[in-house]
N, C-alpha and C positions, 0 to 999 in steps of 0.2 A: 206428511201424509196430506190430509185435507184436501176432501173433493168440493172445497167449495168454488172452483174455477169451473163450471160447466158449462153458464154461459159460455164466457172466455173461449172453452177447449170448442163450443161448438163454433162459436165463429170465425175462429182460426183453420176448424176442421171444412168448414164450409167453403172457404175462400180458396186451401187446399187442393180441392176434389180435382184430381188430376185423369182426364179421358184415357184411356189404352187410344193409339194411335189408326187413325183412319184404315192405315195397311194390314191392319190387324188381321181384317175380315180374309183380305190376299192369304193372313197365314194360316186359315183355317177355320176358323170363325163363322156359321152361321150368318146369311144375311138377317136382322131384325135382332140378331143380337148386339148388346153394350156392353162395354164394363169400362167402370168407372172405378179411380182409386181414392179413396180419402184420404185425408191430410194424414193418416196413420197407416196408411198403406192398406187398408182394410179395401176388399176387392166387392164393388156391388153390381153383382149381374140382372140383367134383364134380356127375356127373350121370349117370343110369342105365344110358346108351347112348352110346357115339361120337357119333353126331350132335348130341346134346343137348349132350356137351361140349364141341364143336365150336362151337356155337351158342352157347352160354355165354365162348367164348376173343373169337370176334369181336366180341360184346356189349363183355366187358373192355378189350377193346380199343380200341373206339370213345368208349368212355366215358372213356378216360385219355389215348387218342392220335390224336384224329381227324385232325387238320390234319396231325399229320405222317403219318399212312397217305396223305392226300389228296393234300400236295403230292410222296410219293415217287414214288404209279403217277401223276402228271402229268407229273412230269420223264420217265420213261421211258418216256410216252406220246407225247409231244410238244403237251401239251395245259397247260402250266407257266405260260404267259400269261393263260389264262382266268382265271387265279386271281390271280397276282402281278404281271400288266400287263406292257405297252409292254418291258419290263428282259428279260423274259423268251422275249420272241419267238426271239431268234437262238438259244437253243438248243434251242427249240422244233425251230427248221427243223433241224438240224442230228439233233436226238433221231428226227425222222420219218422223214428220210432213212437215217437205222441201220437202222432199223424194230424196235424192240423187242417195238412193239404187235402188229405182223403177226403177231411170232414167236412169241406169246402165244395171240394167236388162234388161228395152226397149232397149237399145243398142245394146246389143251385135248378136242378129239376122241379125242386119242392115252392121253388119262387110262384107266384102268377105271373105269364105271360107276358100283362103289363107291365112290372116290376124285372124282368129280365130283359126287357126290349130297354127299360132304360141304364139298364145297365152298361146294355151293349153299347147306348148314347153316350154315357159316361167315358166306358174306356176307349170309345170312339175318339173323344175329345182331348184324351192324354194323346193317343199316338198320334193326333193329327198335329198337335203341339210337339211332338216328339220326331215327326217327319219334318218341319220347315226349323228346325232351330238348331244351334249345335248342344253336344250334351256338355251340363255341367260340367267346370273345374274337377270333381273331387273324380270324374270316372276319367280325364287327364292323368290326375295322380295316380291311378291305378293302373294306366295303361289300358283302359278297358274303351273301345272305339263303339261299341253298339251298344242297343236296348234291347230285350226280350220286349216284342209288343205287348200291353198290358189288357188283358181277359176281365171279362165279368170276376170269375172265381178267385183273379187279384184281392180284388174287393172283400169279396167275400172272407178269404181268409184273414186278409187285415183284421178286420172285426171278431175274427174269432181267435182271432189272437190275443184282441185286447179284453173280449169276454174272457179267453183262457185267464189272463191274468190277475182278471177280478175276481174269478170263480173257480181256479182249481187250486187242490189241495193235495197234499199223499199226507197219510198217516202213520208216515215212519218213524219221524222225528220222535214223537211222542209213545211209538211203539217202542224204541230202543229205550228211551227214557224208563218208561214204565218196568220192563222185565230189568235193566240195570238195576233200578231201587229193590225192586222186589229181593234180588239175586243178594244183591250187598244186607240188606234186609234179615234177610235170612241166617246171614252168616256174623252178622253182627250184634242181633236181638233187639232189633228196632221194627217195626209195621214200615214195610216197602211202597206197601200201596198208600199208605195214607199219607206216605212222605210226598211220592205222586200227587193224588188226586189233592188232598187238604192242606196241605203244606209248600207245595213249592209248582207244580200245574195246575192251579184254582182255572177253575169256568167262573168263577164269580169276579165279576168286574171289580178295578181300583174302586169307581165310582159308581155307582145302583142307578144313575141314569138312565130309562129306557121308554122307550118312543111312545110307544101305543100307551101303557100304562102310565107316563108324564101327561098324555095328551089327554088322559079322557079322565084327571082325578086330580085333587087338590095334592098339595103333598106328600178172578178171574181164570182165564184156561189161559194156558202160556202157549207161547210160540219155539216155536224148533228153536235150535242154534243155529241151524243152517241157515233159516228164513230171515234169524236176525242177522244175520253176516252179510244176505244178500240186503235186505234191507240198507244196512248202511254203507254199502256198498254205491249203492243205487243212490241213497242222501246226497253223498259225498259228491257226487257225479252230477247230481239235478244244482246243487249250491253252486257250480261250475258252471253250469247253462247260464250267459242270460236271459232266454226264454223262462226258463226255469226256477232260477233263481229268487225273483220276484213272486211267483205263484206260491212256491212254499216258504215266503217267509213268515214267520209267527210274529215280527214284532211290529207290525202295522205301521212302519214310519212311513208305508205310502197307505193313504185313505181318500176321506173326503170329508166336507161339513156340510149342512143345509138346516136350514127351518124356515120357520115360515111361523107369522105372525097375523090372525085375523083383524080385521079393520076394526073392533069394537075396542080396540087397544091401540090404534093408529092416533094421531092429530090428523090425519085424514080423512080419518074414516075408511081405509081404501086399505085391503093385505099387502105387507111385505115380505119378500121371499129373497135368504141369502141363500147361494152354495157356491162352493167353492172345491172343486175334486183334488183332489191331492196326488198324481204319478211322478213319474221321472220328470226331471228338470233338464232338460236336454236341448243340444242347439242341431235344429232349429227346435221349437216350441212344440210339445204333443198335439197340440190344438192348430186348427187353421180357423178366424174369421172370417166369415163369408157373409153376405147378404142375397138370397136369392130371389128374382119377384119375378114372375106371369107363370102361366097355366095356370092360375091360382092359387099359385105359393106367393106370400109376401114374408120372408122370416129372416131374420140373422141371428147370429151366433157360431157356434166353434162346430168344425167340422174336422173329421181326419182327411187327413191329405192320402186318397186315394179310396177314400170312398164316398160315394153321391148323397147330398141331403144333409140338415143340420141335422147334429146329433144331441147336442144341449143349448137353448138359448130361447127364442121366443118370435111368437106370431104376433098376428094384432089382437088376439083375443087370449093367447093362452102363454103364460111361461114356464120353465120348467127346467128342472133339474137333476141330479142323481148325486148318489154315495157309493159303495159297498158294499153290498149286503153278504158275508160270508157265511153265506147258507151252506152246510154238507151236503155237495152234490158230485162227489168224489169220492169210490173207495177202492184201497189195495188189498186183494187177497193174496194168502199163501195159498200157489194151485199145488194140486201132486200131478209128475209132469213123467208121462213113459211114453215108450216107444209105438208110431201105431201102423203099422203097415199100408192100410188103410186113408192116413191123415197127406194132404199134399205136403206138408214138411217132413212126414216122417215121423211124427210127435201126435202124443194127444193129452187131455188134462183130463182130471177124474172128476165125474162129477156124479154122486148117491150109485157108487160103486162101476159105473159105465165110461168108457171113455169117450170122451169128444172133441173131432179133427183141428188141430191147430194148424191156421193157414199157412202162407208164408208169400211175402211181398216181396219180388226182389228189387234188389238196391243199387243204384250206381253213382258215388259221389265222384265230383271234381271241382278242383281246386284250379284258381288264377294265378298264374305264375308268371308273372311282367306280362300282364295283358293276353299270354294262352290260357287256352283250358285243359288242363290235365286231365284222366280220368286215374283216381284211385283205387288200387286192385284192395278187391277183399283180402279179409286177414286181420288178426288180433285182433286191434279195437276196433274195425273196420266191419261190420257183418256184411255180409251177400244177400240180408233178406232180414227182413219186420215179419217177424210174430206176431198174429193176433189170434184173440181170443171172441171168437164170435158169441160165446155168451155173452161177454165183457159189455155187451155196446160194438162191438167190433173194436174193443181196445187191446193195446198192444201187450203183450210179454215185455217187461222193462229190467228185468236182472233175470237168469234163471243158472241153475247148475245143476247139468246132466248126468253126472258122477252120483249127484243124492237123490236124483227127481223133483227138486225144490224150484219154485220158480215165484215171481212177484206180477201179478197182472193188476192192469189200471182201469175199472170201469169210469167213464166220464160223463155227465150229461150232454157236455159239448160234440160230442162223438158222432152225436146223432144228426139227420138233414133240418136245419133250424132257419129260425129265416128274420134275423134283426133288423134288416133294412127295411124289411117291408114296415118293422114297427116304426121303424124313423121316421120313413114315408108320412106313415098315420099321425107322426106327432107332428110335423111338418105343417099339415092340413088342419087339427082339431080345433075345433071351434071352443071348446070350451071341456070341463074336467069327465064328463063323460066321454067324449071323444077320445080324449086321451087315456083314458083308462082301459076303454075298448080297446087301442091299440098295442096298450102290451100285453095283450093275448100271442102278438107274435116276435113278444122278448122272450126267447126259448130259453137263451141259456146268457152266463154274463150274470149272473143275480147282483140285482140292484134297489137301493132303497130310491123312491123317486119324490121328489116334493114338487106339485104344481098347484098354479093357481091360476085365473081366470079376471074378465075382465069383470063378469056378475058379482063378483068379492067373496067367493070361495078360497079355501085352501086346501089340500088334501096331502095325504101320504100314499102312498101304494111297494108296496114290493114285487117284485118281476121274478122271472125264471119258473121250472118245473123241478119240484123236489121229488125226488124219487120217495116211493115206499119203500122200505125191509119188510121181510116177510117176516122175521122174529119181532118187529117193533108192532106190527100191526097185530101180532097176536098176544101182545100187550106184555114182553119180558125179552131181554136181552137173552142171544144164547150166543154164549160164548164171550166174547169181545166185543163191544160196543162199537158202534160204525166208524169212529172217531180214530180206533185202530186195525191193525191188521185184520182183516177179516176171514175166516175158513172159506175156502174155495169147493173144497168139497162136499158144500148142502150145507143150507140152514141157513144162511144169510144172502139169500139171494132179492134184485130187486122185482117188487110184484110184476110178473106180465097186466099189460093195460084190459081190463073188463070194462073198463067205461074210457070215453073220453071229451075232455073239454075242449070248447072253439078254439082253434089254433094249435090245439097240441101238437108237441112235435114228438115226444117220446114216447114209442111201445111198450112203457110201465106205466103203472098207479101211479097216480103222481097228488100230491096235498092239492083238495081242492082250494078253488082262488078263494074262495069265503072264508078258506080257513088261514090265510097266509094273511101276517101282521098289516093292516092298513087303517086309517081311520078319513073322514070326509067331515071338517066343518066343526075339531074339536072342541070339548065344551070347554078343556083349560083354556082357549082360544090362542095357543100356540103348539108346536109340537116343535124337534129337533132331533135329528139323527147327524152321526159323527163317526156312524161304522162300530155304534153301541151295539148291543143287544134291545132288538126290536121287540119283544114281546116280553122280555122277562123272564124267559125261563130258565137261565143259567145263576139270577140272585142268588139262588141258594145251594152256589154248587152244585147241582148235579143237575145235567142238562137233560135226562131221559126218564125224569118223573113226572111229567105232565101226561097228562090223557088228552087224547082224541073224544069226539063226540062219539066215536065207536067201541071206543074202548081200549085201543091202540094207543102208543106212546107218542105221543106229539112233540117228535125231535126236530129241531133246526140247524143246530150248530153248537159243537161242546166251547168255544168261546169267540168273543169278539172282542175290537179293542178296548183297552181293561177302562173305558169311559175317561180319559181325563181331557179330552176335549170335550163330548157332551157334558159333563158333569158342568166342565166352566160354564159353558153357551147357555145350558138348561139356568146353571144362578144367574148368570147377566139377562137373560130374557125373565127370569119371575123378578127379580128385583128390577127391572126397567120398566114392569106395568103393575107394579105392587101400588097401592093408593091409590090404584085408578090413574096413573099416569100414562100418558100418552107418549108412543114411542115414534120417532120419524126416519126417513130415510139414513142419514147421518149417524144415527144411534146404532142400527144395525150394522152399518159398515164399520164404525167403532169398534163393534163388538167381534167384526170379523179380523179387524187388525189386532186382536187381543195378543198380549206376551206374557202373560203371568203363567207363574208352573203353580196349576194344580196342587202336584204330591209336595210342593215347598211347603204348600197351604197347610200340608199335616205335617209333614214331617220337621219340620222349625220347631215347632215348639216342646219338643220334644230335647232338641240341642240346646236350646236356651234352657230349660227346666234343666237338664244334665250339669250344664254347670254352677250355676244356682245351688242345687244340692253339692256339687264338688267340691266348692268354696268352704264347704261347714262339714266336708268328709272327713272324719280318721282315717279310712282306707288308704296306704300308700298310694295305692296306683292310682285311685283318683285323685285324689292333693296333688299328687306330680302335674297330673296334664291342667287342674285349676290354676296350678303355679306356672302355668308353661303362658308367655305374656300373647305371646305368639295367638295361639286358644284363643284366652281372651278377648282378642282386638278381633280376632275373625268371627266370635260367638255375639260381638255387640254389635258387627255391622250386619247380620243374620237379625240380631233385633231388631234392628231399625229396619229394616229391608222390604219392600211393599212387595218381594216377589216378581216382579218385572226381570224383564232381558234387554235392557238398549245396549248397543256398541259401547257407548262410552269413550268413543275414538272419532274424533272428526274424519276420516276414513270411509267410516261406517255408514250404514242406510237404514235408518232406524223409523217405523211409524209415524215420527213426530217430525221429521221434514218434510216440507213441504216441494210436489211435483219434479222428485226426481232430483232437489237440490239439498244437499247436502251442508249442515250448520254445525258449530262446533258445538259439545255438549254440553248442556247447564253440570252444576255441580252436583244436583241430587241423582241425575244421572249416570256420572261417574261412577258414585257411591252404590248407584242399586245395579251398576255395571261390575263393581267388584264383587258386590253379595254376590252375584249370579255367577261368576267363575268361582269362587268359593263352593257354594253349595253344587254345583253340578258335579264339580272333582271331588267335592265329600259325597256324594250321594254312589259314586260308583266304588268307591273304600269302604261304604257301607254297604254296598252287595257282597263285595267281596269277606269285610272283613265278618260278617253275621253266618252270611247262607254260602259264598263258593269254599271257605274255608273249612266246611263240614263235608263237603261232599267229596274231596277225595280223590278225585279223577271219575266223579261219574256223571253224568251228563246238567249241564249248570242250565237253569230255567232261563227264558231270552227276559232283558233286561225289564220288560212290563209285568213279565210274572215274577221277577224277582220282586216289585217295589211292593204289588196287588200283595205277595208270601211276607213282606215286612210288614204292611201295615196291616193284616191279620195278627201277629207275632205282637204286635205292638198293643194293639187293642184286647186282645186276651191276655196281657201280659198280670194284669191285676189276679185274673185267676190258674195261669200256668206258671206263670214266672219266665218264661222265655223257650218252654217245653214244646215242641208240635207235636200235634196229632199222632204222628209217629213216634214220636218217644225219645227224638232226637232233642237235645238243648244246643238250640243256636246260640246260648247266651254264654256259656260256657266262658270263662278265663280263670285259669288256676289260680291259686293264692286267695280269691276274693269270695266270700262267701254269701255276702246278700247278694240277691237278686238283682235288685235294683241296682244295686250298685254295679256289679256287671253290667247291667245293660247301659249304664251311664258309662264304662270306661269303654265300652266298643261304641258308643257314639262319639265321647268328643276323640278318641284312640285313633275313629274314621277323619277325624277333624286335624288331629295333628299328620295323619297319612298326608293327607292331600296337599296339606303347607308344604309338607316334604317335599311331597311331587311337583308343585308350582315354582318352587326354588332349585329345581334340581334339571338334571340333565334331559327328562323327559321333556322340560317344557322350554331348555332355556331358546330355543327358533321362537317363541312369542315373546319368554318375560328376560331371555339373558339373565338366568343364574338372581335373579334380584328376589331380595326378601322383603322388600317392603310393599305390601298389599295393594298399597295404590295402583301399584303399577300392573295387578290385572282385572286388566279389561278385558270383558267378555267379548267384545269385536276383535282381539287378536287371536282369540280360539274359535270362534265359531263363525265359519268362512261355508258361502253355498257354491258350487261350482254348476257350471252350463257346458257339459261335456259332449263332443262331436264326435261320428262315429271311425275319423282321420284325426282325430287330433288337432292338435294346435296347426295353423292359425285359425280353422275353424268354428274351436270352440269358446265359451267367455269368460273370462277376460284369454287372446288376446281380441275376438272378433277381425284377426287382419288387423291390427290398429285401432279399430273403430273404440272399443274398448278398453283403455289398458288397465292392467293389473292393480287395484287402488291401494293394495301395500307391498311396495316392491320386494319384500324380503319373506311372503307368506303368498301361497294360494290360493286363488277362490276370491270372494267379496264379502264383505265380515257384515254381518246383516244380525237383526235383534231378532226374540225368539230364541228357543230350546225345546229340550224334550215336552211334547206332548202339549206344545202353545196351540191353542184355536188358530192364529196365522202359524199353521204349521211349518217346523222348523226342527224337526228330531234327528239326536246323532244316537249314539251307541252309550246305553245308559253305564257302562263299564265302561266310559273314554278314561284313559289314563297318561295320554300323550297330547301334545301341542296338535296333530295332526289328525287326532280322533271326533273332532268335534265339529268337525266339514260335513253337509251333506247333502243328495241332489239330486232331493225328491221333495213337493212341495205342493203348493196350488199353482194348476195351469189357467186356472183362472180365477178372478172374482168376481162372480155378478151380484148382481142384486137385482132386485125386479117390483115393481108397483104396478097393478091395473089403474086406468086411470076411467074416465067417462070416453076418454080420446081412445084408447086402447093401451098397451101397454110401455110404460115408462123404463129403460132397463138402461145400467153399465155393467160394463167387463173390464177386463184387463188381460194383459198377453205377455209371457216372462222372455220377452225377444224381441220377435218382428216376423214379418207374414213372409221373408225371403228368404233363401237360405243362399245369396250369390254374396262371396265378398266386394265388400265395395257396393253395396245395395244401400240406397238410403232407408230402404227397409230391412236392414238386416239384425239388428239390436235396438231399434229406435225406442219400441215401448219396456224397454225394461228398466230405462231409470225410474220410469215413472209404477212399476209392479215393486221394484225395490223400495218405496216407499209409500206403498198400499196406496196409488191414485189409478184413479179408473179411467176409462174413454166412455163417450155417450152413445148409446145403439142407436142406430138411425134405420128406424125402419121406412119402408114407402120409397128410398130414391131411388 
């Protein structure tokens, strides 16, 4: 790791700085504009006027990222086929039916004038790059010889795709969950719901972590059959998307981190602010660096590649960053859906006994077929037309069936005409944390936790977006279903039409005033941290919908967020790093950002070491056995000694502690907390299994963060239930054995002899070959990240074309330190059970870190690639040896 090269990196990066070619301006270019590349390939424009630098970003852009700007607004177009074929269609239909594009379209009227003229500068600047140049290799591959020219609403919808993904949710998953237990419940003589809500889908976090409260203090009615059929129906089908996929996943392995530290706890004197967002790890890179300077922008930072303006990074006066915020701003009702003579589709939905017209948008897909375009005739899974539901927000009909009248509609806050760039715009310019706070009046939707800081030596929190009101929540009682699941469509949970509204609103509903949304300015703990925790606190105590409003109303946010085991760590390494009045400096927080310790090891250890400790002095057969198993033993001592960490362990590997991208063999302690850490990750999924999926039967299994949050409940009430939940169900269960305790000791170390099984055995012999002797795993041959392209190999990393090759010939991916739920995020699937389940390839697309100085603002990043997506690009993987081993570049603002 170790960024202590920055001199070094800059005057290398200095001597670097490579011009774009005099001819440039021939290709389209702006007189008065420049761009300049750094020794990192980082592109810095300059040019007289906004528009021009505007025009000059989407040029850069086009010229380094085209296909992937092309294939991002098609996925969220629903137009992904034209380009990538037949493979593509189903989420085509599925991407249309959301309607991204519509909501794009409503958009862009809603822009200022100003802000649409540069728009039009921007995609000015793609096609005029797109007229003088040939197109990339990858649309060769495809046979595809043109571009559709690229429109403002390009743009637009880009971002509201990537909002989509931050911020929507459907509440089916959890709907099916819930009437399953209920159902089993009933017929078994166990509480259904409590098995749900207290026992196995807790809202209450792994870790009590929570933002605003860290910052300012020292230490039902059921649903049809039919509705659930379409329901999971419709699951089945969005898990399928990958638009969709991502939006409903429950188990937050993409996120982000940030906090930020005031200067009265610096050796500076002067606040430091990490974050680091957590998406897809994909080649090329989700991020684009850019530096932009004249009309009065001087800024760099990460930008998306096809739309204008930085969207995370820093000014001369203000830096800033974002998280996550999974606010509930998304619900699915069951409509009742009949026929209406009256309705343009022929259909209408009931709403307090009246029916009302359900539209219909017609549809025409086509597909690429060696470089033609096909058109797809309607039929089966192909519709002729999108349903919508103009109550909804104008959102869509997403499952329905006409035979019962049952149908599933989606209201969105995204839906609505929203206008993010202009917030961009605003964060671009801000002088300081007012400014910037002013401007996400116009982050409509996207909800995000935001952490900035300034060069006056502020630091602040904010949250973004418009939460909608319920009309049951605001008259202070749930009716019916809590918003978190399916909701009645016909009356009684509808959201308030708008009677007031605030600067920038974009939504025609109530919406949570900004005073009352989690933020804080200039904390008295003199730090704060978000990690896509729970920001106000209100789900600690399991249940998300008993706080009050200043009205009287239920002050709901979201039934959970990630179960805290990133914040939990970040929040102890930031109070233990200024406990005694110690002073923290740059170096310490980036430490803290390459962190690899597991959290839930932190509880759960000691628990397997106490297990056999008492097995050792058991009478219980079953337990004697597994004390007497040597095997156990040797795996329960290196669990002792264990600091919790994740390194490789394999010279191979790209571990925090090498330094800039070079790669050193590992010490011995290393190895050692190399092997704990495949040990305990393979036991921790045998203990899901072998406690909580082993009860359940075939009924729907908790994602692997509420499986660990429902163990370590189980585990701390164990003194006064014995291993009983809430529900009445006993996970602790094994015949023959009658203490308690003693149960729960022989389904711990029981989990410990599983997982030997399974590292010696045919699941895993592609890493260990069949070997029983422990040494031999290392956590770097199971846990490999991949940088996947939307072509495939040779695109994607390892092989990059060559640039890259594979660093263990005989496994996928790049075996890098890190696990579930590490601060340098690194989460696979807490049930891996295979040599191949432990890959994954989602992460930080960046790390910055950021200090105001008296100069204005000091800041690094990093980039898990390179700024090109051409093979044979000296920028085409350049900076990721250096991401792979937590080293940064230095922003260079002002060239």
């Amino acid at each position: 790791m170790r960024r202590r090269m920055f001199a070094l990196l800059l005057s290398v990066s200095l001597a670097l700085m490579v011009p774009m070619p005099a001819s440039a301006h021939a290709s389209g270019l702006p007189r008065g504009v420049s761009v300049a590349r750094d020794g990192n390939g980082i592109a810095h424009i300059r040019a007289g006027s906004e528009r021009d630098l505007l025009f000059a970003q989407g040029w850069v852009h086009a010229s380094d990222r085209l296909f992937q700007m092309d294939t991002t607004r098609r996925q969220a177009s629903g137009t992904l086929a034209e380009l990538l074929g037949q493979s593509a269609l189903p989420g085509d239909i599925e991407a249309r039916t959301i309607g991204l594009r519509r909501a794009a379209e409503r958009s862009l009227p809603v822009y200022s004038s100003d802000l649409r003229r540069n728009l039009d500068a921007y995609a000015a600047g793609v096609n005029a790059w797109v007229a003088s140049h040939p197109l990339p290799a990858q649309y060769a591959a495809l046979r595809i010889t043109s571009f559709a020219p690229w429109t403002p609403v390009d743009s637009i919808v880009l971002l509201k795709a990537i909002a989509f993904n931050l911020s929507f949710d459907l509440d089916i998953e959890l709907t099916v969950a819930a009437d399953a237990y209920a159902a089993a419940g009933s017929q078994a003589g166990f509480d259904g719901a409590a098995l749900f809500s207290d026992d196995l889908f807790r809202a209450a976090p792994f870790d009590a972590a929570s933002t605003v409260p860290d910052a300012t203090r020292s230490r039902a009615v059921e649903v049809s059959d039919d509705a659930l059929r379409l329901a999971r129906d419709y699951q089945g089908r969005a898990e399928r998307t990958p638009l969709l996929a991502q939006a409903v996943d429950r188990t937050f392995t993409l996120g982000s981190n940030e906090w930020a530290i005031s200067g009265r706890h610096t050796k500076s004197g002067r606040p430091i602010m990490a974050n680091d967002p957590h998406l897809s790890l994909t080649t090329p890179a989700t991020f684009y660096p850019v530096g932009l300077r004249g009309g009065g922008l001087d800024v760099q930072g990460e930008s998306f590649a096809g739309a204008p303006y930085v969207i995370l990074g820093q000014n001369k006066r203000v830096a800033w960053g974002a998280t996550t915020n999974p606010m509930d701003v998304t619900d699915t009702f069951v409509e009742r859906l009949v026929p209406f003579a009256g309705s343009p589709s022929g259909l209408a939905t009931v709403y307090q006994g009246q029916p009302e017209p359900v539209l219909a948008i017609p549809e025409t897909y086509r597909v690429n077929v060696l470089g033609e375009l096909v058109t797809v005739p309607a039929g089966g899974a192909v519709p002729a037309a999108t349903l919508i539901v103009p109550r909804r927000n104008n959102g869509p009909i997403v499952s329905l069936d006409q035979s019962t009248g049952t149908a599933l509609s989606v209201q969105y806050t995204g839906f609505s005409a929203t206008r993010e760039i202009e917030a961009a715009r605003g964060f671009n310019y801000a002088r300081d944390i007012g400014d910037f706070q002013r401007s996400l009046d116009f982050f409509d939707v996207g909800s995000q936790n935001w952490s900035v800081t300034d060069v006056r030596g502020h630091i602040a929190y904010f949250t973004s977006a418009e939460m909608p009101l319920r009309e049951d929540l605001e008259a202070g009682a749930v009716r019916g279903r809590p918003p978190y699941l399916l909701r009645d469509g016909t009356g009684g949970n509808e959201w308030l039409p708008a009677s007031r509204t605030y600067r920038g609103q974009a939504l025609p509903y109530e919406i949570l005033p900004p005073a009352e949304m989690p933020h804080v300015v200039d904390p008295s703990a003199g730090f704060f941290v978000n990690a896509n925790n729970d920001p106000a606190g209100t789900t600690l105590d399991n249940d998300p919908v008993n706080e009050r409003r200043p009205t009287g109303g239920i002050y709901y946010l979201n039934v959970g967020y990630d179960g805290g085991f990133r914040a939990g760590r970040i929040t102890d390494m930031v109070r233990a790093s200024i406990a005694g009045g110690r002073k923290v400096t740059v170096r310490d927080v980036q430490d803290q950002q390459a962190d690899v310790t597991l959290l839930d090891a932190q509880f759960f250890r000691p628990y397997l070491v106490s297990a056999l400790h008492r097995a050792t002095r058991s009478s219980t057969p079953a337990l004697a056995a597994l004390a007497a198993d040597r095997r156990v033993v040797e795996a329960v001592g290196r669990l002792a000694r264990w600091d919790c960490t994740t390194p490789t362990g394999i010279p191979e590997g790209y571990d925090a502690t090498d330094v800039a991208g070079h790669r050193r063999p590992p010490r011995s302690d290393e190895v050692a907390d190399s092997v704990a850490a495949t040990i305990y990750s393979v036991w921790r999924g045998q203990y899901v299994k072998n406690v909580i999926d082993v009860r359940l039967a075939g009924l729907p299994q908790p994602s692997g963060p509420e499986a660990l949050k429902a163990l370590r409940v189980l585990l701390e009430r164990f003194p006064s239930r014995q291993g009983v939940g809430t529900s009445g169900v006993d996970f602790y269960a094994v015949p023959g054995v009658a203490s308690a305790a003693d149960r729960r000791d022989v389904l711990l170390l029981r989990s410990l002899s599983d997982a030997l099984d399974l590292l010696s055995g045919p699941s895993f012999a592609a890493a260990f070959g069949g070997s029983t002797r422990q040494d031999d795993y290392r956590w770097g041959r199971l846990h490999r990240v991949t940088f996947s392209a939307p072509l495939g190999a040779p695109w994607s990393i390892p092989p990059a074309g060559g640039a890259f090759p594979p660093p263990l010939p005989d496994l996928p991916g790049v075996p890098v330190d890190g696990g579930f739920g590490t601060v340098d995020a690194a989460s696979h699937n807490v049930r891996a059970d295979s040599a191949t389940e432990f890959t994954f390839g989602g992460g930080p697309v960046r790390r910055a870190v950021a200090q105001p100085t008296r100069n204005g603002i000091e800041a690094v990043s990093s980039l898990p690639g390179g700024t090109s997506e051409t093979l044979g690009s000296r920028w085409y993987a350049n900076l990721l040896p250096q991401w792979l081993t937590n080293e940064t570049y230095e922003v260079e603002l002002g060239r």
